[in-house]
DSSP file (Angstrom, degrees, kcal/mol; ACC not computed):
  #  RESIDUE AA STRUCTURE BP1 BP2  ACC     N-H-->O    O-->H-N    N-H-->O    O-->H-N    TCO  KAPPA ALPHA  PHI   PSI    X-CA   Y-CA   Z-CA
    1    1 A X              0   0    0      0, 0.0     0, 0.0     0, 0.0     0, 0.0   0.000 360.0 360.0 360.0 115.9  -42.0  -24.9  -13.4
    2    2 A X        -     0   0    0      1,-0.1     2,-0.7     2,-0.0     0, 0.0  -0.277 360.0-143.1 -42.9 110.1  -38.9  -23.5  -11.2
    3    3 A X        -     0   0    0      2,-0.0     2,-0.5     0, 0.0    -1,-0.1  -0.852  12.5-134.5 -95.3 145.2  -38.2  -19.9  -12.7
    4    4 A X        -     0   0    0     -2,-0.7     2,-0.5     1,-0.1    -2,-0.0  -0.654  13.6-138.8 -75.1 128.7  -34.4  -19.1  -12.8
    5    5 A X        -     0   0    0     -2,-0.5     2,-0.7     1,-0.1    -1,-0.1  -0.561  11.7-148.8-108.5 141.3  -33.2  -15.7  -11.6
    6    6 A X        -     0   0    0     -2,-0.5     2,-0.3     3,-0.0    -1,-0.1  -0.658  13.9-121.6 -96.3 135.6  -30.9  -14.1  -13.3
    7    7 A X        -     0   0    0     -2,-0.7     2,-0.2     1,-0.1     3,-0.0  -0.772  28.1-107.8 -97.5 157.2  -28.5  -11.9  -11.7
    8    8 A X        -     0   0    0     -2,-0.3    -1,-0.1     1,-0.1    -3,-0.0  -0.310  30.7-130.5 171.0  79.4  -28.1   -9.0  -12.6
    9    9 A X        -     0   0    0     -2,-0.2     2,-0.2     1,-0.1    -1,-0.1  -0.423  37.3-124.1 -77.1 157.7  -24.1   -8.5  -14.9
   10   10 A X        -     0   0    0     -3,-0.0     2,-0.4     1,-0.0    -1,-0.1  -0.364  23.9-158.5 -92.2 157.8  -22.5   -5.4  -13.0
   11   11 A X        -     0   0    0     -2,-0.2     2,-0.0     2,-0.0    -1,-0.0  -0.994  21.3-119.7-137.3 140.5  -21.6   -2.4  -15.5
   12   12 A X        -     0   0    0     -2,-0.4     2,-1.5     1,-0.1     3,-0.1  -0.678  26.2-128.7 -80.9 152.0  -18.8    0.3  -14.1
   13   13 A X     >  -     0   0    0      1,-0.1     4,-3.3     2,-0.1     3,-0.2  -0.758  24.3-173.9 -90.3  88.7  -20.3    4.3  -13.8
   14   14 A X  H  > S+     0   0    0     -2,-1.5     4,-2.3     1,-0.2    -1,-0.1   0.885  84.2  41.7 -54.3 -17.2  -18.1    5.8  -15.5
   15   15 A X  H  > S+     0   0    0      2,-0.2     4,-2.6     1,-0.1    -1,-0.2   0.915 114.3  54.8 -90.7 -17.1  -19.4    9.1  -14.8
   16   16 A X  H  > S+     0   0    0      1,-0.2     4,-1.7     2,-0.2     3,-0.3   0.979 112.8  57.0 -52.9 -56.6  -20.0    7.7  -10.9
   17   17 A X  H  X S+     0   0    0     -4,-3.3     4,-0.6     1,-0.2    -1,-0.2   0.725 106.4  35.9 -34.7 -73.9  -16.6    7.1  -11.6
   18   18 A X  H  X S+     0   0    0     -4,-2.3     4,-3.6     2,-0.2     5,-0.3   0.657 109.3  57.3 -45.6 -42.2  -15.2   10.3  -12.5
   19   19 A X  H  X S+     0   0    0     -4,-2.6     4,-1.3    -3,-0.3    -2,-0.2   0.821 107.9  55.8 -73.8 -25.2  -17.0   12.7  -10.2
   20   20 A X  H  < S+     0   0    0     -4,-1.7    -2,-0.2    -5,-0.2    -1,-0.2   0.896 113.4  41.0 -65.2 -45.6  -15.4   10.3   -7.4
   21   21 A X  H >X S+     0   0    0     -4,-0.6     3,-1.5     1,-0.2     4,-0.8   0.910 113.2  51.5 -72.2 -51.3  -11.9   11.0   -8.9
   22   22 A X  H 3X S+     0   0    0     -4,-3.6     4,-1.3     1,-0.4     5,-0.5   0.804 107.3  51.9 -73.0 -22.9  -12.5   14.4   -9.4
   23   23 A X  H 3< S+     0   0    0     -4,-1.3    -1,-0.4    -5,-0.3    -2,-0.2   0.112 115.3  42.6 -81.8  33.8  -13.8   14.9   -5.8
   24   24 A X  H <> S+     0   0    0     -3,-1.5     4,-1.2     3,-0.0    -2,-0.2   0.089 109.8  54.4-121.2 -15.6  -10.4   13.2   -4.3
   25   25 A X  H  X S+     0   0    0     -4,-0.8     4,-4.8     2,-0.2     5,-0.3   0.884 114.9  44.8 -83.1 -48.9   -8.1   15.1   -6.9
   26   26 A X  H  X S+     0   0    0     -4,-1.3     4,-1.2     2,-0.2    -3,-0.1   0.997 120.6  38.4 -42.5 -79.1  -10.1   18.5   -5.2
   27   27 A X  H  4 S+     0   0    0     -5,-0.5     3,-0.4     1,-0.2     4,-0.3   0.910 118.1  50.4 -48.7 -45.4   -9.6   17.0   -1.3
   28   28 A X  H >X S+     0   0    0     -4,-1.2     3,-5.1     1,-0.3     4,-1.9   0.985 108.7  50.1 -71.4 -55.4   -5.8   15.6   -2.0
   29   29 A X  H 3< S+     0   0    0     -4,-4.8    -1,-0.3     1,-0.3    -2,-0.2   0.814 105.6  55.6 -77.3   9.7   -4.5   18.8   -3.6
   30   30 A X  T 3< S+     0   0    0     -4,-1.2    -1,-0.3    -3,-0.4    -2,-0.2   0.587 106.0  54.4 -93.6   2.7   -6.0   20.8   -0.4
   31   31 A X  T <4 S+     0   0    0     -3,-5.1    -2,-0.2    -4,-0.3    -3,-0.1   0.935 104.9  87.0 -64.8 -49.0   -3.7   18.3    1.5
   32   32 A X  S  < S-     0   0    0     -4,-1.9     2,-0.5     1,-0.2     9,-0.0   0.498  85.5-112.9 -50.6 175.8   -0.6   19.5   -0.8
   33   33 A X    >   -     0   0    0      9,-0.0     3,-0.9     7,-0.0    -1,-0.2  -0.706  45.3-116.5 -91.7 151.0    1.7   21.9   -0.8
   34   34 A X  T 3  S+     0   0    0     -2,-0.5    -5,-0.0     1,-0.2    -2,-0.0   0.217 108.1  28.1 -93.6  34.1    0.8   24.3   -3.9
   35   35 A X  T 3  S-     0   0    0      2,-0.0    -1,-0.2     0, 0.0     0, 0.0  -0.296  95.7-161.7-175.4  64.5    3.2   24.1   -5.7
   36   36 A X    <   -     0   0    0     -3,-0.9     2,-0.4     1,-0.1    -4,-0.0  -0.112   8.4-168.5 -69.1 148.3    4.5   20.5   -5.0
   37   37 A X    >   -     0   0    0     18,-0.0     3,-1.5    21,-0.0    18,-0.2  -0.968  46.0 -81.2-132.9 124.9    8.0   18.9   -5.8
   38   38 A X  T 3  S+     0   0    0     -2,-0.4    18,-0.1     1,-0.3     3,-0.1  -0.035 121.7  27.8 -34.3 122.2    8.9   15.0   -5.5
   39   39 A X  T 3  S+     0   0    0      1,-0.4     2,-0.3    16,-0.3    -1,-0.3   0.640  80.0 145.5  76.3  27.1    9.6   14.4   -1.7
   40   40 A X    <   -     0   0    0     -3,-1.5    15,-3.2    -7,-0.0    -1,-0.4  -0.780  34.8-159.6 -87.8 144.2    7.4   17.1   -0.6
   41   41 A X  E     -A   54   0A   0     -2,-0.3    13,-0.3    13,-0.2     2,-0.3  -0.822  18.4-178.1-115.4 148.6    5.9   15.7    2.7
   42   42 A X  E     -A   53   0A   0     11,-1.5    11,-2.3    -2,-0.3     2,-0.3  -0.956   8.6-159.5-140.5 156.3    2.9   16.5    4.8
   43   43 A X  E     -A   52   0A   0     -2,-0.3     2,-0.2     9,-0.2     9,-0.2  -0.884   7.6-167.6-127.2 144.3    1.6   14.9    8.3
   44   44 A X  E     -A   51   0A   0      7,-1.7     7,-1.6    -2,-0.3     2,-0.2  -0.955  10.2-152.1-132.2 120.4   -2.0   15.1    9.7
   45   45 A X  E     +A   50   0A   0     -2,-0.2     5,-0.2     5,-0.2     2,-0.1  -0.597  20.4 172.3 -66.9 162.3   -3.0   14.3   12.9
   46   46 A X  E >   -A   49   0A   0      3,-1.3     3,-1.6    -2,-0.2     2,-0.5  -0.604  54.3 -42.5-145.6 120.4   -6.3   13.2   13.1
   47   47 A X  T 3  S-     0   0    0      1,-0.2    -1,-0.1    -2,-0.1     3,-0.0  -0.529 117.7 -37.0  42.8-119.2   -7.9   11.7   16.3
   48   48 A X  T 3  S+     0   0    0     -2,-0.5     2,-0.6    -3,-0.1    -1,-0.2   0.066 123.9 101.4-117.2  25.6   -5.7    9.7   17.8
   49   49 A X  E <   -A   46   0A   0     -3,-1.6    -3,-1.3    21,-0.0     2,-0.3  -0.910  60.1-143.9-114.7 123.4   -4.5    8.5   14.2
   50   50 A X  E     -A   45   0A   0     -2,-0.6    21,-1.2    -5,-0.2     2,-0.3  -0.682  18.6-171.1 -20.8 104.9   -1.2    9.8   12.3
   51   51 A X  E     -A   44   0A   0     -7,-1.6    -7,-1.7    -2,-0.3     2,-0.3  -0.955   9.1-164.4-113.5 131.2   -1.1   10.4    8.2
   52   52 A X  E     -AB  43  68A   0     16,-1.2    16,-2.0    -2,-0.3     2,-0.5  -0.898   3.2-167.0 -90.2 160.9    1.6   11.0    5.9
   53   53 A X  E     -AB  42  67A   0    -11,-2.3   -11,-1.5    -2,-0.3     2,-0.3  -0.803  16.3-175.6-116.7 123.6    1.1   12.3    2.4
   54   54 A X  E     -AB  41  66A   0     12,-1.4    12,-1.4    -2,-0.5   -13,-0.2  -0.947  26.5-132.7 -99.0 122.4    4.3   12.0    0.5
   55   55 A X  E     + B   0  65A   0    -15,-3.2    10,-0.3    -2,-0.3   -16,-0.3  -0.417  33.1 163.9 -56.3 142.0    5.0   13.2   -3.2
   56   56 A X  E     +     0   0A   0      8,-1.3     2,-0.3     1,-0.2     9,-0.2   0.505  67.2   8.9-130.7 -43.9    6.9   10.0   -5.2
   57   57 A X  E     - B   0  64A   0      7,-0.7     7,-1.5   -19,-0.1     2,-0.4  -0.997  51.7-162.9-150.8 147.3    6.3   11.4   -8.7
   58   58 A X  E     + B   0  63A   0     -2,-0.3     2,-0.3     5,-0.2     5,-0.2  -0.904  20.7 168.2-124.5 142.7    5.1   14.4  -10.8
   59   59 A X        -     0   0    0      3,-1.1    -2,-0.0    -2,-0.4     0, 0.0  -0.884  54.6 -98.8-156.6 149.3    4.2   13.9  -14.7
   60   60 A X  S    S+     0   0    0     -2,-0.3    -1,-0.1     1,-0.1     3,-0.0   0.967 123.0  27.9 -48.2 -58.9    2.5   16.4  -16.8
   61   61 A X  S    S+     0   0    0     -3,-0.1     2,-0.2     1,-0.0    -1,-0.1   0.979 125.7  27.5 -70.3 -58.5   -1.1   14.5  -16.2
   62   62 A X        -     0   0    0     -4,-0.0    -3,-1.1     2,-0.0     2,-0.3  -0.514  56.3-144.5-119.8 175.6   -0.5   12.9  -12.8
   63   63 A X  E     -B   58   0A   0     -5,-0.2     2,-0.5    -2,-0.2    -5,-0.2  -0.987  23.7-134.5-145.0 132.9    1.4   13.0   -9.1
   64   64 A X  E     -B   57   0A   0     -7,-1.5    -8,-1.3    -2,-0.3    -7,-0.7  -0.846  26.4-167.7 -55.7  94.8    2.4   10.0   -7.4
   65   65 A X  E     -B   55   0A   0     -2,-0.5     2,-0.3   -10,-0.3   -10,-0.2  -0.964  18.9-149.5-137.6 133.9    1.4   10.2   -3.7
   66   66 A X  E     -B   54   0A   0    -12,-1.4   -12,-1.4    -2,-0.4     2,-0.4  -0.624  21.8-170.4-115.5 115.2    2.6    7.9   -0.8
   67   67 A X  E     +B   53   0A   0     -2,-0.3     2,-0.7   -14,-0.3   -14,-0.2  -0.723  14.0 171.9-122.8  88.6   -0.7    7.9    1.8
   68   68 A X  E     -B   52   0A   0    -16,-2.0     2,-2.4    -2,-0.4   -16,-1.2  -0.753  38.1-140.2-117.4 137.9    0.3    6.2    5.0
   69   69 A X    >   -     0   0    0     -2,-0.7     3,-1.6     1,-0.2   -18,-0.3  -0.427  28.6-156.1 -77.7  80.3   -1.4    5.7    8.4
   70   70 A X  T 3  S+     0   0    0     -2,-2.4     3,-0.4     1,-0.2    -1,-0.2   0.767  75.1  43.5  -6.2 -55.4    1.6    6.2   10.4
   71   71 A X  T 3   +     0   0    0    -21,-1.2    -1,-0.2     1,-0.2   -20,-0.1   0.165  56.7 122.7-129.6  64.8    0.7    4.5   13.3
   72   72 A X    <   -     0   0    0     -3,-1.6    -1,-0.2     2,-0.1    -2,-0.1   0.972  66.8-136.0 -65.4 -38.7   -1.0    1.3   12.7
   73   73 A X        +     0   0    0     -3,-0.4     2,-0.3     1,-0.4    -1,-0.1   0.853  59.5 124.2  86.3  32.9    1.8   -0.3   14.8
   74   74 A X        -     0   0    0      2,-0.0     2,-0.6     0, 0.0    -1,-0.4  -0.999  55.8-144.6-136.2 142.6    2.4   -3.5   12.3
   75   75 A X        -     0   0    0     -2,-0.3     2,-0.5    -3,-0.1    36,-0.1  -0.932  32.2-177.6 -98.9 108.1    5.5   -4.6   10.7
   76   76 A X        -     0   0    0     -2,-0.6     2,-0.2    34,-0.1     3,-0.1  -0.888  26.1-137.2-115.4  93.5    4.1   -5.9    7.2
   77   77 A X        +     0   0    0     -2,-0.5     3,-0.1     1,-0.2    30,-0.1  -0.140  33.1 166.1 -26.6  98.4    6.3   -7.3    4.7
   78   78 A X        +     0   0    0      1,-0.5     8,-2.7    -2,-0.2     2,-0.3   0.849  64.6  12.2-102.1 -33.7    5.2   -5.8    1.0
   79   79 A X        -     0   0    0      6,-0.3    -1,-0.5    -3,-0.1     2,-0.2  -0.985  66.3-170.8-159.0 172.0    7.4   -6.5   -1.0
   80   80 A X        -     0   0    0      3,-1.0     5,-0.1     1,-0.5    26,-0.0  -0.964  56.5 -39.6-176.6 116.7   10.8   -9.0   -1.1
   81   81 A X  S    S-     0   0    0      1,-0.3     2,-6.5    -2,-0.2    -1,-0.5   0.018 133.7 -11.1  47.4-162.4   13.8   -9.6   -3.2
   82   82 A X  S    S+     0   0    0     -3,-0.1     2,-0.7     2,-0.1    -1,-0.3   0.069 112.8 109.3 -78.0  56.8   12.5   -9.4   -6.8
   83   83 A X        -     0   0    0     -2,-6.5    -3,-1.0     1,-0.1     3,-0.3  -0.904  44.3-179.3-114.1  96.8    8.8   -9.4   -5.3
   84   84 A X  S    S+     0   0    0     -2,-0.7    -1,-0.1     1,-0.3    -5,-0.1   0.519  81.0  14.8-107.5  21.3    7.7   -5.6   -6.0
   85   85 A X  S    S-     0   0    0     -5,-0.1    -1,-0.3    -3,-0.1    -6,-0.3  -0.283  76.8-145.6-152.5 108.6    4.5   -6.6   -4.3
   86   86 A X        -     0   0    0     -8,-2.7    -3,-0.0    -3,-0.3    -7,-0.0  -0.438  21.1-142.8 -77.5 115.8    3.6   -9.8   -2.2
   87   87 A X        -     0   0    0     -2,-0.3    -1,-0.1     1,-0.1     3,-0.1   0.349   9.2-130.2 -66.5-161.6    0.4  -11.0   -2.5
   88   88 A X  S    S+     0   0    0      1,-0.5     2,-0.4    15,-0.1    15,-0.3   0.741  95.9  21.7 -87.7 -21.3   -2.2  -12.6    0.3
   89   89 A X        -     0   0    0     12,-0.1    -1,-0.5    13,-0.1     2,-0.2  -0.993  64.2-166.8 174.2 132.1   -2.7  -15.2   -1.6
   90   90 A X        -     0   0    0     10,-1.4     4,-0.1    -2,-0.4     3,-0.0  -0.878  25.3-132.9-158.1 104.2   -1.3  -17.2   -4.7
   91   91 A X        -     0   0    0     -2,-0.2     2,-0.4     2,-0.1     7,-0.3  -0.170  51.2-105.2 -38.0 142.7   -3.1  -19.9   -6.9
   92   92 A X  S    S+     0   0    0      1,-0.2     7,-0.1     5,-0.1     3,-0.1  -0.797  98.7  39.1-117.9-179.0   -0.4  -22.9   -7.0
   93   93 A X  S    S+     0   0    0     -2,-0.4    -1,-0.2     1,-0.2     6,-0.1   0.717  84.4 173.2 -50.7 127.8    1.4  -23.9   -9.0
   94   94 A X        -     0   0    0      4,-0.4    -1,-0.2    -3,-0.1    -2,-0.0  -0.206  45.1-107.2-112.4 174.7    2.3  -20.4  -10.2
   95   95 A X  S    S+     0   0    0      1,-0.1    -3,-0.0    -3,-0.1    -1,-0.0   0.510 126.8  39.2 -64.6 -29.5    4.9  -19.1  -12.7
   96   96 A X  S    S-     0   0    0      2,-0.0    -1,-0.1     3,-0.0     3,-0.1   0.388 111.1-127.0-100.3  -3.0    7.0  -17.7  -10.0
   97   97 A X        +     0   0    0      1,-0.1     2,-0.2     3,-0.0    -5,-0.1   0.871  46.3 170.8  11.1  88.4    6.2  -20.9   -7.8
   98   98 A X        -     0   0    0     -7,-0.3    -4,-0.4     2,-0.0     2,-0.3  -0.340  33.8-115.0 -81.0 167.4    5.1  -18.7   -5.0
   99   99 A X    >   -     0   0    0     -2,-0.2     3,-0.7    -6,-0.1     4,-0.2  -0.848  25.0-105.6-112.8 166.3    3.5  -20.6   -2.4
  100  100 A X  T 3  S+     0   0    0     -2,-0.3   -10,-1.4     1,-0.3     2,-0.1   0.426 117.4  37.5 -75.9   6.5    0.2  -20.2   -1.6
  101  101 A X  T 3>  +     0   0    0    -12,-0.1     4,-1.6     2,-0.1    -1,-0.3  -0.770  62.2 138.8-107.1  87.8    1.2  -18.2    1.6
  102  102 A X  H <> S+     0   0    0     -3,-0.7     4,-2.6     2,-0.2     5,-0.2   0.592  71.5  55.7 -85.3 -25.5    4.0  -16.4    0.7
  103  103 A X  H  >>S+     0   0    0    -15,-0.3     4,-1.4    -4,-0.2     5,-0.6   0.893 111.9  43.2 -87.7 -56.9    2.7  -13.3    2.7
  104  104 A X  H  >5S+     0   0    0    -16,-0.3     4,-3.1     2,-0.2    -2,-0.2   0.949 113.2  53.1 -44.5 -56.8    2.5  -15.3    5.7
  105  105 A X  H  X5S+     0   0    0     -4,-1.6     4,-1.7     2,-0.2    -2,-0.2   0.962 116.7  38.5  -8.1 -82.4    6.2  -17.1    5.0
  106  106 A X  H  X5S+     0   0    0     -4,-2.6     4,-1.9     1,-0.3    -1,-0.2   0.655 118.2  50.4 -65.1 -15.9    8.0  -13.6    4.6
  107  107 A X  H  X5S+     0   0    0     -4,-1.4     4,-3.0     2,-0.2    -1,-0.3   0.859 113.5  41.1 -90.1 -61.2    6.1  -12.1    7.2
  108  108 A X  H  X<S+     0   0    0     -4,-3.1     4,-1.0    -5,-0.6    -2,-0.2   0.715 109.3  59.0 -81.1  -3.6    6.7  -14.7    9.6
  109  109 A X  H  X S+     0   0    0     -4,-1.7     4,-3.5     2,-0.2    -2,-0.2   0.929 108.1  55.1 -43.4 -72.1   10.5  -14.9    8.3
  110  110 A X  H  X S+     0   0    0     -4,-1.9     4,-1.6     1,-0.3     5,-0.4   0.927 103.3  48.9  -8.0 -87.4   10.2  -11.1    9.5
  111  111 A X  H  X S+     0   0    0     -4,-3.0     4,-1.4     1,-0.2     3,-0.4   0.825 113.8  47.1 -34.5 -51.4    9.2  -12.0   12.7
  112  112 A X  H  X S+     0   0    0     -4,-1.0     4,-2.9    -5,-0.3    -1,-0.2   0.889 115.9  45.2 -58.7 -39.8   12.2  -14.8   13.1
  113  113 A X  H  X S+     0   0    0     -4,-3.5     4,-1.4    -3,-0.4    -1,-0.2   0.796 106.2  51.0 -93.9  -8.7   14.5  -12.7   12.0
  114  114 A X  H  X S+     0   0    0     -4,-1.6     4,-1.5    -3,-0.4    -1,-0.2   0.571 108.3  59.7 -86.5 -12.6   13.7   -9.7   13.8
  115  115 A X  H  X S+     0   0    0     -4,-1.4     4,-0.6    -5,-0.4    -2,-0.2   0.815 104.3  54.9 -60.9 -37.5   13.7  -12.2   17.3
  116  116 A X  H  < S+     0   0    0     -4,-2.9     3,-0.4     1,-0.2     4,-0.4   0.946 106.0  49.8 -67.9 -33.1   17.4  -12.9   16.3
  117  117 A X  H >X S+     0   0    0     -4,-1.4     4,-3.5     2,-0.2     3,-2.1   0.978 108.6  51.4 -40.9 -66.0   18.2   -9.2   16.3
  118  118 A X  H 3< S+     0   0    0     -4,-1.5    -1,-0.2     1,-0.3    -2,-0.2   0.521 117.2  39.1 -73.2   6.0   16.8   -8.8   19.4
  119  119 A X  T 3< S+     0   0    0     -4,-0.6    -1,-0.3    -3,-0.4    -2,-0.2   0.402 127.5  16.9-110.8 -15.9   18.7  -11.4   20.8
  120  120 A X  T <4 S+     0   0    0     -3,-2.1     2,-0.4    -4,-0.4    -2,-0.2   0.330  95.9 101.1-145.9  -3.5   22.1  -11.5   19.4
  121  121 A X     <  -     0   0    0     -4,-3.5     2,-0.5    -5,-0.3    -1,-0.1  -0.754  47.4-155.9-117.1 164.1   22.8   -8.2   17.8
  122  122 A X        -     0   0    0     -2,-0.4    -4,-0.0    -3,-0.0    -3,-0.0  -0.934  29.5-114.7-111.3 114.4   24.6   -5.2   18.8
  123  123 A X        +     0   0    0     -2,-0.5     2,-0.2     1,-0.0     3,-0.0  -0.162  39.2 178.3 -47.9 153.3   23.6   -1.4   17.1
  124  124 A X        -     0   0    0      0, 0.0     2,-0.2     0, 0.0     3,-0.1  -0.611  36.5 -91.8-148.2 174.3   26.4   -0.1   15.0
  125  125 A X        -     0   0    0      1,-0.3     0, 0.0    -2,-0.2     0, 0.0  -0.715  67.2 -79.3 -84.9 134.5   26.7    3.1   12.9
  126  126 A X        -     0   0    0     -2,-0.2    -1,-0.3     1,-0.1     0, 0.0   0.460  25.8-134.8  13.6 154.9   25.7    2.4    9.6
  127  127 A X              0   0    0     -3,-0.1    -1,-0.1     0, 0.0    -2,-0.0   0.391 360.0 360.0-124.4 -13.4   27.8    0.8    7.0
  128  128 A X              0   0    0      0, 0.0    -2,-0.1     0, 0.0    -3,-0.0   0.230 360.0 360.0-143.5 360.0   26.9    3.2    4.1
């Protein structure tokens, strides 16, 4: 008789959990300024890699912070028209009838439309 093995259902540590948070709350606010204000900025080099930090929002319990590698060197499409984040990937038929590479679409949309630029348009000053 074949025994079956059972795996093995995953359970979160919540205190694993916590002590992880509370070590990254520790490391982020030695990033900060000390006494931080919405659109407070900070840059790190680090190796040959470029970080900003950015403040977005402050609340009694939490702060919003914008973490970006500056210089991956990709133009990435995130979000689009009433899209306030585009996934990889989209079961079809959807509610929103996304297709099921929508990221690829808008992204390679990107790509088209930033060829047209660079082919047919002229810099101007602003328009507002």
């Amino acid at each position: 008789m074949e025994r079956l093995r059972m795996q093995k259902e995953y359970h979160v540590d919540l205190a694993g959990l916590m002590r992880v948070y509370e070590t990254n709350y520790a490391k982020m606010n030695s990033l900060l300024p000390i006494d931080p204000t919405v659109g407070d900025t900070r840059s790190y080099q680090v190796s040959q890699m470029a970080y900003q930090l950015e403040i977005k929002e402050i609340t009694r319990y939490t702060t919003l912070v914008d973490v970006c590698q500056c210089d991956a060197r990709v133009a990435e499409v995130c979000a689009s028209e009433q899209i306030s984040r585009v996934e990889a990937r989209y079961d079809y038929p959807n509610k929103r009838m996304m297709q099921k590479d929508e990221k690829f679409q808008v992204n390679q949309f990107l790509g088209e439309w930033l060829s047209f630029c660079l082919r047919h348009g002229i810099s101007r000053a602003p328009i507002y």
